[in-house]
C-alpha positions in Angstrom: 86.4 71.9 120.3 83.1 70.1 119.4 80.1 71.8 117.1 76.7 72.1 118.7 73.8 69.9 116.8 72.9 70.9 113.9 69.8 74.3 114.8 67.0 74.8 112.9 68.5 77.3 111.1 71.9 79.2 110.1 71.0 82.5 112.0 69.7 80.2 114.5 73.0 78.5 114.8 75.0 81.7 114.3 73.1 83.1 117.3 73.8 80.0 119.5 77.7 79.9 118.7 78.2 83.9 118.9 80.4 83.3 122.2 81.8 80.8 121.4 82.9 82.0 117.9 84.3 84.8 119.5 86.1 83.3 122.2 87.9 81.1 119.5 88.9 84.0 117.2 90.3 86.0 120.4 92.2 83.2 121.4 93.9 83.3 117.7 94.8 86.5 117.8 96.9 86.0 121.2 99.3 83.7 118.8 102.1 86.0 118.4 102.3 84.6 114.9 105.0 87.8 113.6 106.8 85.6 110.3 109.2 88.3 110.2 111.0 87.9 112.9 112.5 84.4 113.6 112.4 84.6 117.2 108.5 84.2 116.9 108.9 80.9 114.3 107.3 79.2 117.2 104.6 80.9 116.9 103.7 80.8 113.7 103.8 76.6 114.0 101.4 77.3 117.0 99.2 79.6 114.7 98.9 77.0 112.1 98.5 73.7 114.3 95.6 76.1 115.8 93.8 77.2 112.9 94.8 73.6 111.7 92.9 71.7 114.6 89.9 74.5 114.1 89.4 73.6 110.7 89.0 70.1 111.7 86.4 70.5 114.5 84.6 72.9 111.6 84.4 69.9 109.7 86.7 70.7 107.0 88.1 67.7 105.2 91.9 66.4 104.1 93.2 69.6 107.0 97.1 69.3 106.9 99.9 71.7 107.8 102.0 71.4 105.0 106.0 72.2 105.6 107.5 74.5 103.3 111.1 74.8 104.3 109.8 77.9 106.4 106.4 78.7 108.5 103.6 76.0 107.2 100.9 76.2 104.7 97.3 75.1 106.1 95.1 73.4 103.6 91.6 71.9 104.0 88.7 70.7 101.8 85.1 70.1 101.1 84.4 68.3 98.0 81.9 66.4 97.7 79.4 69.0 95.5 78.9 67.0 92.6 78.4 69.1 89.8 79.3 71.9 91.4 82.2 74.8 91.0 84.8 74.5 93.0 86.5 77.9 95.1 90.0 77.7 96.3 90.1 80.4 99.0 93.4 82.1 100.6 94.2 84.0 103.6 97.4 84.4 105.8 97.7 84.0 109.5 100.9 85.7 110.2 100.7 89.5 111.0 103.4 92.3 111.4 105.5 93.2 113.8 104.2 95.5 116.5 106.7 98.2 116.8 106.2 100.8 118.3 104.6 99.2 121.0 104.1 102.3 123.6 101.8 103.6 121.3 98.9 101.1 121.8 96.3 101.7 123.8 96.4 97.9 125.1 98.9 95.0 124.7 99.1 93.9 120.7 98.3 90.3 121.9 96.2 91.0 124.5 93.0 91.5 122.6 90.6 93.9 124.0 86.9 94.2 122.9 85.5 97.3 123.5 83.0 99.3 121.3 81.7 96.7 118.8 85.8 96.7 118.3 88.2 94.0 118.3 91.9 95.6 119.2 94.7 93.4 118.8 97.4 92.6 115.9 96.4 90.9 113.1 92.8 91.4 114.6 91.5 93.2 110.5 94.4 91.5 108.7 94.1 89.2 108.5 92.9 86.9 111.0 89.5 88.5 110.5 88.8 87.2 107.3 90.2 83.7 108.2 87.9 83.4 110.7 85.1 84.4 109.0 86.2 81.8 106.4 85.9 79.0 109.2 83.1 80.4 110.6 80.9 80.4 107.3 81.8 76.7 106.4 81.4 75.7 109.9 77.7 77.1 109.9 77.0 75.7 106.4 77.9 71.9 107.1 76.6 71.9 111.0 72.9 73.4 109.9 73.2 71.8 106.3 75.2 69.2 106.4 77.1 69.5 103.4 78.0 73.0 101.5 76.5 74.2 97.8 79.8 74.0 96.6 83.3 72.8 96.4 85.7 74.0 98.7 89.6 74.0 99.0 90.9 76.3 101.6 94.7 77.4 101.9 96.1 79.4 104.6 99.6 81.1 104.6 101.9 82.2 107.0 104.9 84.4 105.0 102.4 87.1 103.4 103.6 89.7 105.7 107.5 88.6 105.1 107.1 88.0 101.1 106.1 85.0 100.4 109.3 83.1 99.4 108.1 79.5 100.2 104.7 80.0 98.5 104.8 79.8 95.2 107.3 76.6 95.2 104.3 75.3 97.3 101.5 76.0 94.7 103.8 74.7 91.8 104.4 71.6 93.7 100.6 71.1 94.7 99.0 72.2 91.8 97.7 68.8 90.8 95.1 69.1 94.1 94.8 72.9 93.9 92.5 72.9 91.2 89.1 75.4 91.2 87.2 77.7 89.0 88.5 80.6 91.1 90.6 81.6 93.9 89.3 84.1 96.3 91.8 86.1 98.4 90.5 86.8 101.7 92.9 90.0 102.3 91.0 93.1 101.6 88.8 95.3 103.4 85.9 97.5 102.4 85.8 101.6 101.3 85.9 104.8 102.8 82.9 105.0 105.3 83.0 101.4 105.5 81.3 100.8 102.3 81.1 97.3 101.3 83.8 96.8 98.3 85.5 94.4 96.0 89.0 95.2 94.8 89.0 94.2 91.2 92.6 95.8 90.8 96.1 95.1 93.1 99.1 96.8 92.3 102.4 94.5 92.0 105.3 95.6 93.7 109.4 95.8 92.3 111.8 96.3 95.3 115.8 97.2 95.2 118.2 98.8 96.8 120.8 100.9 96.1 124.5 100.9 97.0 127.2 103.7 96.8 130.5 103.2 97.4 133.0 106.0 97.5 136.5 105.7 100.2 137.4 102.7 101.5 136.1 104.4 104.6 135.2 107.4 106.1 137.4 110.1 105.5 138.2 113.4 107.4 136.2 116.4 105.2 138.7 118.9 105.3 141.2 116.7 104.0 139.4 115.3 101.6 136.6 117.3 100.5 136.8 118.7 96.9 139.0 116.1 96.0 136.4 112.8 95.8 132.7 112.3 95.3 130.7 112.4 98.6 128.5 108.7 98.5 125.2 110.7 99.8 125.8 113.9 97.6 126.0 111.0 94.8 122.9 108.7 96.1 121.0 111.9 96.5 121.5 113.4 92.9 120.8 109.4 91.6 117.5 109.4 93.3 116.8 113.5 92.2 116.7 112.1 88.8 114.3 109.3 89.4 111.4 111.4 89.0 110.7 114.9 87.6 109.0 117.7 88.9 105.6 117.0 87.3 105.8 113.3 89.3 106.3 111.1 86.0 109.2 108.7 86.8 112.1 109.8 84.3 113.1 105.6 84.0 113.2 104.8 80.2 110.5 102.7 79.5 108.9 102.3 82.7 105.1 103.3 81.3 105.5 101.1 78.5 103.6 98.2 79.1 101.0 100.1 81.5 97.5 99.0 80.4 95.7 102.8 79.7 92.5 103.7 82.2 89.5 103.6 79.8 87.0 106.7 79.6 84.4 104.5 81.7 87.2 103.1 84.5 88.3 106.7 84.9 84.1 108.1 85.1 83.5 104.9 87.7 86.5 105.4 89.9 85.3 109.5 89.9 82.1 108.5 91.0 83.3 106.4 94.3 82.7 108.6 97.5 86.4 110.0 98.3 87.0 113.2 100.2 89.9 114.5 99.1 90.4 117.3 101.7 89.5 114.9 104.6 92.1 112.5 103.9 94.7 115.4 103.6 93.5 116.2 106.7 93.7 112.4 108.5 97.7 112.5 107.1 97.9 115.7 108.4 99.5 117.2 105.0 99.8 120.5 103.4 98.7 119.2 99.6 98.0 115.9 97.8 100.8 115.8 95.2 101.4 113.0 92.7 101.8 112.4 88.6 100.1 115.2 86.4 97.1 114.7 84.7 95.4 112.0 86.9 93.1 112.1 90.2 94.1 110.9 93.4 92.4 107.8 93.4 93.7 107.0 90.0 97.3 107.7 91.1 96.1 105.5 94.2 95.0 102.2 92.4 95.6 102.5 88.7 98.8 104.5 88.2 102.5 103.0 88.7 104.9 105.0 91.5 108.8 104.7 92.4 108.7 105.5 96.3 112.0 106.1 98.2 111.7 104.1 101.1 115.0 104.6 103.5 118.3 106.4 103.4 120.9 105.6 105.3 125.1 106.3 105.4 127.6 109.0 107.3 127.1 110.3 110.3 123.5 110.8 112.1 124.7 110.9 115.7 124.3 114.1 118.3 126.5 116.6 117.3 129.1 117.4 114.6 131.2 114.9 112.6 133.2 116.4 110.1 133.7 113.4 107.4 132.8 112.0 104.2 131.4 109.0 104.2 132.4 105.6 103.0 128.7 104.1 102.2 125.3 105.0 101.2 122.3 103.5 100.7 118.5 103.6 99.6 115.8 101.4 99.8 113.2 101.9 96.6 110.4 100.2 95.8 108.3 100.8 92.7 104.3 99.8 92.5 103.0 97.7 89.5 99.7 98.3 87.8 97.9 95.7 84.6 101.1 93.8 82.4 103.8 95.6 84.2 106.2 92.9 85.1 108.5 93.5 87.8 111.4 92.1 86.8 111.4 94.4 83.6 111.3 97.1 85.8 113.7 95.9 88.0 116.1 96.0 85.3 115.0 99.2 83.8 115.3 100.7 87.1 119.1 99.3 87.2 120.2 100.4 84.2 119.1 103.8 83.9 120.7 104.2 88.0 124.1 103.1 86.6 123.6 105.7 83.5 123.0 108.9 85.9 125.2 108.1 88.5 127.5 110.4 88.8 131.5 109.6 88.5 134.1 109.0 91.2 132.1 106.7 92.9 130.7 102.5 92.8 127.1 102.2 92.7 125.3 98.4 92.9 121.9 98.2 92.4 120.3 95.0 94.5 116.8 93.0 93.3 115.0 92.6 96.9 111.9 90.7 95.1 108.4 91.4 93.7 105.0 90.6 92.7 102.9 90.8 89.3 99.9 93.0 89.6 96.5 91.8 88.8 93.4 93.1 87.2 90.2 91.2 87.5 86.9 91.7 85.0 84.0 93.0 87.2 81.8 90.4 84.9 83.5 87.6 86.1 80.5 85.4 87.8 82.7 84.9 91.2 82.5 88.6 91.3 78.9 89.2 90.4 78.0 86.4 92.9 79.7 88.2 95.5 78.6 91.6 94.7 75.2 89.9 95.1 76.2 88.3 98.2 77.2 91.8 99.3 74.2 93.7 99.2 71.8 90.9 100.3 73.5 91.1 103.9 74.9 94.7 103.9 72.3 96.6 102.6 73.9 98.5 99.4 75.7 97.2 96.3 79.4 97.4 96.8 81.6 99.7 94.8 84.8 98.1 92.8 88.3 99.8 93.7 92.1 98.8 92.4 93.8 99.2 95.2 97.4 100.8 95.7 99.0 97.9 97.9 100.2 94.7 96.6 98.9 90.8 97.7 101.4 88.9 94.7 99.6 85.6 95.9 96.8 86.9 93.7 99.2 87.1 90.8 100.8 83.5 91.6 97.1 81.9 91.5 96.6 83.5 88.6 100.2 82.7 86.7 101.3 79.2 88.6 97.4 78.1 89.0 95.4 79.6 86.0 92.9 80.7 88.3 90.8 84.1 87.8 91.3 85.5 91.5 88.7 88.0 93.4 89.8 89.8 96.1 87.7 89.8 99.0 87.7 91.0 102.7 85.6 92.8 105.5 87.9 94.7 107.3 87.7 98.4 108.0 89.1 100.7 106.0 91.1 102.9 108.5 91.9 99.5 111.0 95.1 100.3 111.4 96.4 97.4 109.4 100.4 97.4 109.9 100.1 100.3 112.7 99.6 100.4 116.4 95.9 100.0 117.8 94.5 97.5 114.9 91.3 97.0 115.3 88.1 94.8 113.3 84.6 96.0 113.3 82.3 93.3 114.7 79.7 94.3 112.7 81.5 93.4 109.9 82.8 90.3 111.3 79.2 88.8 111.8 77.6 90.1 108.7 80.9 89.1 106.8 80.0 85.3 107.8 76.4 85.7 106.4 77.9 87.6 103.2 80.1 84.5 102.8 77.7 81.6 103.1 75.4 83.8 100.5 78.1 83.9 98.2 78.8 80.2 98.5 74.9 79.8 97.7 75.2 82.6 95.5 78.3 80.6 92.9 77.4 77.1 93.9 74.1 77.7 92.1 76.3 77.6 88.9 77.8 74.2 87.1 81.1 73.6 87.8 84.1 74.8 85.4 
């Protein structure tokens, strides 16, 4: 792929390279690039090598795709802004699996444009935002010839399948990794498709739990009223988890949440959210959640303990007239500011083992984490993207904690040192980990502009 000489200007360019641009981001999203399932390994190899060689032709510096005992790491640079700040910027090019796949309205790697809509998997997250990444340095250095700031780009490929290789990866290159702030390119904007920054990601504690009652299944009428049923048990354990006014009954569990402050709570009641029509999109007779706080507290800035899967006995056609050897449940708690999840994890443990009722074994398993993060809305990255913001969409953006978890922001921040902003332009109802994703267009191109403003926007500043 070769860049077009330099145009007179950046819309200019941007206006020349439109197809072209397009072309290239369509043809990444027909890399199947699923990290969670290792028959598509290949794939994600083919994903990186890709965005790898793309990076290169944009005229990124240093491009390698680094190995990582599992699907490779892209990094890239620009660094030669003297003076300048330097922004390590992240995004991930694997996506999810697309199951169930007779419910899109075209193939999930097949992408379709249709609408001012892009419709393919991983099309909003979060290919999107690495594209628009590319795009906006590409434009800079082909019309410029050299960008306002420093610029270290890093591009993963577990984020969908937790991570595991990253953080050994960061520890390792930490020396080279070094910036006045990470930006996370995984987020999208608000309700309405207002433009947004997420200053707040919840961080995530996973387990399951494991009952263990006969050595197998055993016949009911022989049995019954003699032992503990496993489900009976696992469904009384997870009965006490949480009482009826939604606080989670765990000893402890609040301890270390950092409290909402008078002006947090007035500024997230002031963000346009319609209750009643999001009720009505999950098609669900009443909101319900912990007493005393709003939804979109509960949402972003409140911790939860969700019940993910059950599964044991008998859930064939028909009758089966047993007790069951096994249960188990799946239960993952989300993290909000100085919760850390391996406190809770253990919390979460021990108070299981103290409920759980007698005549049967119960394990409780650790299936990973992530530290949440909170990010000041003063911090100049942010302000210069907020800026950035409404110079090329039109309005200021509003600032939301959201309820899902990205724990590379918290490994930046704790391996790194980094103060981490969470940016993104995807939709806010694309369909992200669902049938029919889809990316706004709109938001695509005006992303690119918003990104290059930002990068005049912070390089404007001294370097850290």
């Amino acid at each position: 792929m070769t860049i077009p000489a330099p145009a007179t200007s950046l819309e200019a360019y941007l206006d020349a390279t439109a197809e072209r641009r397009l072309a290239r981001y369509l043809d990444f999203l027909r890399i199947p690039s699923i990290s969670g399932i290792p028959e598509h390994a290949p794939d994600c190899r083919r994903a990186a090598e890709q965005l790898a060689a793309d990076l290169r032709a944009g005229g990124l510096e240093h491009v390698e795709v680094s190995e990582t005992g599992g699907h490779p790491i892209v990094y890239a640079d620009w660094l030669h802004a003297v003076g300048g700040p330097t922004v390590l910027l992240y995004g991930h090019y694997d996506v999810q699996p697309v199951d169930p796949v007779d419910e899109w309205q075209a193939a999930p790697f097949d992408p379709i444009v249709r609408d001012g809509r892009v419709l393919a998997r991983g099309a909003s997250d979060d290919k999107s935002n690495i594209s628009i990444a590319l795009s906006a340095a590409e434009a800079v250095l082909a019309t410029r010839g050299a960008l306002p700031l420093n610029l270290r780009l890093v591009f993963e490929g577990e984020e969908e399948s937790s991570s595991v290789h990253l953080e050994p990866w960061l520890t390792a290159n930490a020396a080279r990794l070094t910036a006045d702030v990470a930006l996370v390119a995984d987020s999208g904007f608000f309700a309405g498709n207002l433009p947004a920054i997420t200053v707040g990601l919840r961080g995530l504690a996973a387990a399951e739990i494991h009952v263990r009652g006969p050595f197998q299944d055993v016949h009911s009428g022989s049995f019954g009223g003699a032992i503990e049923n496993p489900i009976n048990a696992l469904a009384s354990i997870i009965a006490g988890l949480k009482g009826a006014d939604g606080r989670i009954r765990v000893p402890g569990f609040y301890d270390d949440v950092v409290a909402l402050s008078d002006a947090e709570r007035a500024a997230m009641a002031e963000l346009p959210f319609d209750e009643e029509a999001l009720r009505v999109e999950l098609d669900v007779p009443a909101l319900v959640g912990e007493s005393g706080w709003t939804t979109m507290e509960r949402r972003g800035a409140r911790p939860t303990l969700d019940v993910n899967g059950i599964w044991g006995g008998f859930s064939g056609e028909g009758a089966k007239t047993i007790i069951p050897g096994r249960a188990h449940a799946k239960i993952t708690c989300r993290l909000v500011a100085n919760q850390d999840p391996t406190r809770i994890f253990a919390l979460l443990r021990d108070y299981v083992m103290q409920i759980a009722p007698p005549g049967v074994r119960v394990e409780v398993v650790a299936m990973g984490g992530g530290r949440p993060t909170l990010t000041p809305q003063d911090h100049p990255a942010t302000q210069a993207y907020a800026r950035a913001l409404e110079a090329t969409f039109g309005r200021a953006p509003v600032f939301v904690r959201e309820g899902g978890s990205v724990p590379v922001a918290a490994s930046f921040e704790s391996i790194l040192a980094l103060p981490v902003t969470v940016i993104g332009f995807m939709p806010p109802n694309g369909n992200f980990h669902a049938p029919n994703e889809w990316m706004d267009l709109a938001n695509f191109e005006t992303g690119i502009r918003a990104l290059v403003s930002f990068f005049d926007e912070f390089g404007s500043r001294p370097g850290g």
